[in-house]
Z-matrix of the N, CA and C atoms (Angstrom, degrees):
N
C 1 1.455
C 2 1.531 1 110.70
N 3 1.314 2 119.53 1 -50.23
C 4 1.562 3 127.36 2 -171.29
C 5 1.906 4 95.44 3 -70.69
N 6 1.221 5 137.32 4 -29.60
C 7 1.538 6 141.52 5 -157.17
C 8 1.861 7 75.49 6 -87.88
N 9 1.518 8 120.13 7 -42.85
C 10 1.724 9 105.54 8 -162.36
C 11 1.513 10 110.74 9 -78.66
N 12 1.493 11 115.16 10 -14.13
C 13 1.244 12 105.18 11 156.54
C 14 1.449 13 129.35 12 -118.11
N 15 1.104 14 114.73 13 31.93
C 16 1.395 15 119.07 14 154.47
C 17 1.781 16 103.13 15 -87.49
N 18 1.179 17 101.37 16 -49.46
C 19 1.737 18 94.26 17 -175.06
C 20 1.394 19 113.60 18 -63.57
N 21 1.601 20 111.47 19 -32.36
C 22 1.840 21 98.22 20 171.72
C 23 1.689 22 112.15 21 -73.27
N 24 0.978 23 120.70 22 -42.42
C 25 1.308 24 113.29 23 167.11
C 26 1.861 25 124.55 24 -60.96
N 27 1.143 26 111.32 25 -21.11
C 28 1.692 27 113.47 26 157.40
C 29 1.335 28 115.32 27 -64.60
N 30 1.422 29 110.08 28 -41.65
C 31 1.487 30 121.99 29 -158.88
C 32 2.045 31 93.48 30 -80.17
N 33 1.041 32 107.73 31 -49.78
C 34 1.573 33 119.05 32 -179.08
C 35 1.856 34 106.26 33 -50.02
N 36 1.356 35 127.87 34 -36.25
C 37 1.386 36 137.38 35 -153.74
C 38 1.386 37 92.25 36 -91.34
N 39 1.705 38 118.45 37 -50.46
C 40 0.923 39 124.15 38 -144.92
C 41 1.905 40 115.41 39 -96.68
N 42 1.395 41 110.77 40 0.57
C 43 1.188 42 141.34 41 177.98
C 44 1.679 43 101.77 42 -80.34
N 45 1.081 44 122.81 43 -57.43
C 46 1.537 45 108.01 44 -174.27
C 47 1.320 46 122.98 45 -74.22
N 48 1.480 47 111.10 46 -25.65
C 49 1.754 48 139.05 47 159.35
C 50 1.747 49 110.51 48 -59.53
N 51 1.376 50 116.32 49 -32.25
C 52 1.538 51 98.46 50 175.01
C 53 1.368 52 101.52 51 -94.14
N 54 1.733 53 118.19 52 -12.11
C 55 1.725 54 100.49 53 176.97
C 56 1.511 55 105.56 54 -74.99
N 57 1.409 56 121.06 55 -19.06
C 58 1.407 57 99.77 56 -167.31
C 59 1.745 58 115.15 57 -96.23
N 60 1.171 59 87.21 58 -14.65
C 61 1.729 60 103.60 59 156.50
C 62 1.678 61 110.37 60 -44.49
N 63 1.511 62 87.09 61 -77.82
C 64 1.402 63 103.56 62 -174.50
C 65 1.786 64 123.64 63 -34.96
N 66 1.416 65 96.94 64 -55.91
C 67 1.544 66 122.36 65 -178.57
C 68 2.211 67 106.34 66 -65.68
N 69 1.512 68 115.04 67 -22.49
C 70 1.003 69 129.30 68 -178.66
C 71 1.327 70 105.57 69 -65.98
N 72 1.153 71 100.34 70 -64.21
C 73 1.845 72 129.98 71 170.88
C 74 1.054 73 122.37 72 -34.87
N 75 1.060 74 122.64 73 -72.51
C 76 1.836 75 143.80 74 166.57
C 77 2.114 76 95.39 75 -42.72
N 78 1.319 77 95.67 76 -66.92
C 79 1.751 78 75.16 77 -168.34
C 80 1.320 79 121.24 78 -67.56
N 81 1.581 80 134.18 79 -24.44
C 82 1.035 81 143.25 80 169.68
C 83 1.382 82 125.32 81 -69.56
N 84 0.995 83 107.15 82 -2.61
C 85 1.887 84 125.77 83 158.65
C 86 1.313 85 102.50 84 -94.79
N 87 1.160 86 131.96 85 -72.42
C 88 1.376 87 110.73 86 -174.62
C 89 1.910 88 109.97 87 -54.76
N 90 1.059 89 132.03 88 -31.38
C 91 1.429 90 122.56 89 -174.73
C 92 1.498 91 92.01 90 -68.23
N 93 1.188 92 112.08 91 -47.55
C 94 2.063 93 101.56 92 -163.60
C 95 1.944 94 103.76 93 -54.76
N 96 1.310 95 98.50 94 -46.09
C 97 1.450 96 118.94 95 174.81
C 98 1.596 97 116.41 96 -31.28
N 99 1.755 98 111.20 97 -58.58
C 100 1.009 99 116.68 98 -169.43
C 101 1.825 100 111.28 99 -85.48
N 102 1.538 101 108.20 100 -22.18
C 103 1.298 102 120.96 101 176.51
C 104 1.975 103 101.10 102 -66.70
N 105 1.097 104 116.37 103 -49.98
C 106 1.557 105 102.47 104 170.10
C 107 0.850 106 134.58 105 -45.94
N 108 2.118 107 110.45 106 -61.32
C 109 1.446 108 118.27 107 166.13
C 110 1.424 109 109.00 108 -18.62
N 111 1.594 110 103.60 109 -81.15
C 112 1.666 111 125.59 110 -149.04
C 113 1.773 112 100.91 111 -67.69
N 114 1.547 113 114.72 112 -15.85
C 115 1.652 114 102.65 113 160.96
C 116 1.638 115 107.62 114 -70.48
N 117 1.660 116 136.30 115 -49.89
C 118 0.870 117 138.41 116 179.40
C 119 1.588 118 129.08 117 -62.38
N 120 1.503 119 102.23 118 -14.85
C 121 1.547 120 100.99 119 149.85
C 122 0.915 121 115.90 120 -78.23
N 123 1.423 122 138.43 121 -58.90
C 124 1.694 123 136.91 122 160.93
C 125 1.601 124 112.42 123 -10.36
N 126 1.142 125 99.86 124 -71.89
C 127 1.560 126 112.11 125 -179.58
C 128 1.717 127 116.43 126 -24.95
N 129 1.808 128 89.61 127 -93.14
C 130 1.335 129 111.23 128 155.79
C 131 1.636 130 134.42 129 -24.31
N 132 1.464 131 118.30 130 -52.51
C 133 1.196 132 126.75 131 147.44
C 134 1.546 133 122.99 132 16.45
N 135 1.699 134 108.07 133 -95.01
C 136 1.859 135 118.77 134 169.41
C 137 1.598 136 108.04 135 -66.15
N 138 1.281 137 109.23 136 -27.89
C 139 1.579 138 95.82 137 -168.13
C 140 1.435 139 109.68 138 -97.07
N 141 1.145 140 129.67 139 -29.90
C 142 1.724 141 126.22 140 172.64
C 143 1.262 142 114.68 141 -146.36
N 144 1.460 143 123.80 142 86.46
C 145 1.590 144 114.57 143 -169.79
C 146 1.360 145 126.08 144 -97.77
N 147 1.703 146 100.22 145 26.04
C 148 1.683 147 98.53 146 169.62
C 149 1.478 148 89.18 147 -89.68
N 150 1.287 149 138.10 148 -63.03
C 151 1.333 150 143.47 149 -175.67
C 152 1.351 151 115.21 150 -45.56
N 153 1.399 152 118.75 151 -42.24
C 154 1.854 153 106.30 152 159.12
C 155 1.137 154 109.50 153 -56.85
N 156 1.652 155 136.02 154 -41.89
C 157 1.022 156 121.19 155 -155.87
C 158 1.500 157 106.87 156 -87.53
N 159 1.125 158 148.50 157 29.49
C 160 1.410 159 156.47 158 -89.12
C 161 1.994 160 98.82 159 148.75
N 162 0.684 161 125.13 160 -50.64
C 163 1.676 162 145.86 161 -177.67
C 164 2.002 163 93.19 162 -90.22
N 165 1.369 164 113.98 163 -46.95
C 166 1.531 165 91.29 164 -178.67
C 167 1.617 166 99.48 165 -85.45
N 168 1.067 167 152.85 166 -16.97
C 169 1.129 168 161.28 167 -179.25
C 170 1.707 169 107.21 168 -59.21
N 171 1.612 170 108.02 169 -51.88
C 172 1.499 171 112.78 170 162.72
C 173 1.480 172 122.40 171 -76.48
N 174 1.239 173 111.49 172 -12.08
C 175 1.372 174 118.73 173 173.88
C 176 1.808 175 106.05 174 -73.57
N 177 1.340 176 99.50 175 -57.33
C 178 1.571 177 114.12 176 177.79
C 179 2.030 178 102.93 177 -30.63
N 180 1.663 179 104.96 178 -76.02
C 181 0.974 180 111.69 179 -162.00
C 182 2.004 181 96.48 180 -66.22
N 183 1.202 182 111.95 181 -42.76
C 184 1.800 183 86.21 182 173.32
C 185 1.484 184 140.14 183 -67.63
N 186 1.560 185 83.30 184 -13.13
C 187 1.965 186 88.86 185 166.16
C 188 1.725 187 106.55 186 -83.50
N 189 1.567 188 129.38 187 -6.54
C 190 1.734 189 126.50 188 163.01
C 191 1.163 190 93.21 189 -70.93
N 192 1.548 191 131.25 190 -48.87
C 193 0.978 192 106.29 191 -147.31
C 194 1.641 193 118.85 192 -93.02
N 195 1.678 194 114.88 193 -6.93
C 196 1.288 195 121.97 194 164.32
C 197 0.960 196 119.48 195 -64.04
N 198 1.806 197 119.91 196 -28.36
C 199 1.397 198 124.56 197 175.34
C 200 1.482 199 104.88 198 -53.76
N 201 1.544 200 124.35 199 -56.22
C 202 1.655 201 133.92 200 -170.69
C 203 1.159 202 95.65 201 -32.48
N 204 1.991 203 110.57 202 -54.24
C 205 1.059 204 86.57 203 -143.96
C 206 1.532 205 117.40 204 -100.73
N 207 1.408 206 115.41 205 11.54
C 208 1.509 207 137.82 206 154.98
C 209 1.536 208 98.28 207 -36.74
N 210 1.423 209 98.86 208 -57.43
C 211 1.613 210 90.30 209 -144.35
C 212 1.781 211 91.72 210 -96.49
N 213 1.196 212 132.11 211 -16.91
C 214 1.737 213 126.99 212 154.70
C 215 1.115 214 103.20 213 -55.84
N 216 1.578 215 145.24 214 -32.58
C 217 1.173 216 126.79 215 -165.16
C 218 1.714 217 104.37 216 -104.08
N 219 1.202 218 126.38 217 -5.50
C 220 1.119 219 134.41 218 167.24
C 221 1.718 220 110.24 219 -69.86
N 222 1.351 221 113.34 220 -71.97
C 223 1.492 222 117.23 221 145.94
C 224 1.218 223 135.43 222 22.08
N 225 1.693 224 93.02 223 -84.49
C 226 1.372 225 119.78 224 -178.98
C 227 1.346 226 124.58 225 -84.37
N 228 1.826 227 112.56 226 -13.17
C 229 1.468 228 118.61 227 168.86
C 230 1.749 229 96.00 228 -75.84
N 231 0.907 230 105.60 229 -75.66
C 232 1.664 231 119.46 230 168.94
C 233 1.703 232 101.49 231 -6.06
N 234 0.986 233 124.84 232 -76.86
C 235 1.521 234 144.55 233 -149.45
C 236 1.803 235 105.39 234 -88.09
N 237 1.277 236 122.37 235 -17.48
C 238 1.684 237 130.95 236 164.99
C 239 1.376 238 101.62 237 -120.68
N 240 1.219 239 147.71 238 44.43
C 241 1.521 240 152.47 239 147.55
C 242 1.504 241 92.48 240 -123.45
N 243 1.106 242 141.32 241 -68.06
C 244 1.583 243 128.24 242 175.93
C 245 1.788 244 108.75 243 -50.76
N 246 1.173 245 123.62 244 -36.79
C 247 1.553 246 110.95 245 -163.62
C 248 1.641 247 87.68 246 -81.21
N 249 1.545 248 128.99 247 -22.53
C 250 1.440 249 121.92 248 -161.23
C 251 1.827 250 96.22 249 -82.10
N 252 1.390 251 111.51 250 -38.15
C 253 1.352 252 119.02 251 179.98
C 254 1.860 253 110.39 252 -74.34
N 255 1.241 254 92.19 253 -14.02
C 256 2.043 255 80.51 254 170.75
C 257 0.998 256 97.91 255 -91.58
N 258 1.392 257 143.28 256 -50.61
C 259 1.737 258 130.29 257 -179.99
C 260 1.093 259 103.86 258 -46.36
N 261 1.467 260 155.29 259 -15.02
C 262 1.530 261 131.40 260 -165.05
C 263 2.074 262 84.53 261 -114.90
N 264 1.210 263 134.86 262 0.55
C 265 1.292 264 124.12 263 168.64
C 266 1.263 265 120.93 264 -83.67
């Protein structure tokens, strides 16, 4: 009995700690992501600037789309931290 609630109470602590992991993860890939791109336009730049200009163009649309997913992953922290906090009410 005492081993079945130590593990629900591990399992309870340790649920909002892997969402923020999780949610850590996800945005810090897209930032490393966009930090390469935008070095490789730099790069490119003096040496071929139809292709930078072509490389910031995909940069453009992957910094919209990191925004999405800012705010999808905001969302979804939002929406499994309240459902994790009604199971313990």
């Amino acid at each position: 009995m005492t081993t079945l609630i130590l593990i629900e109470t591990t399992s309870l602590l340790i649920r909002p700690l892997a969402l923020g992991v999780r949610l850590t993860a996800n945005l810090t890939a897209g930032h490393l992501l966009i930090q390469l791109i935008s070095t490789a336009v730099m790069v490119l730049l003096p040496i071929i600037p139809a292709i930078s200009i072509l490389t910031a163009t995909i940069l453009l649309l992957l910094t919209i789309l990191e925004i999405a997913v800012a705010i999808i992953q905001a969302y979804v922290f939002v929406l499994l931290l309240s459902l994790y906090l009604q199971e313990n009410i």
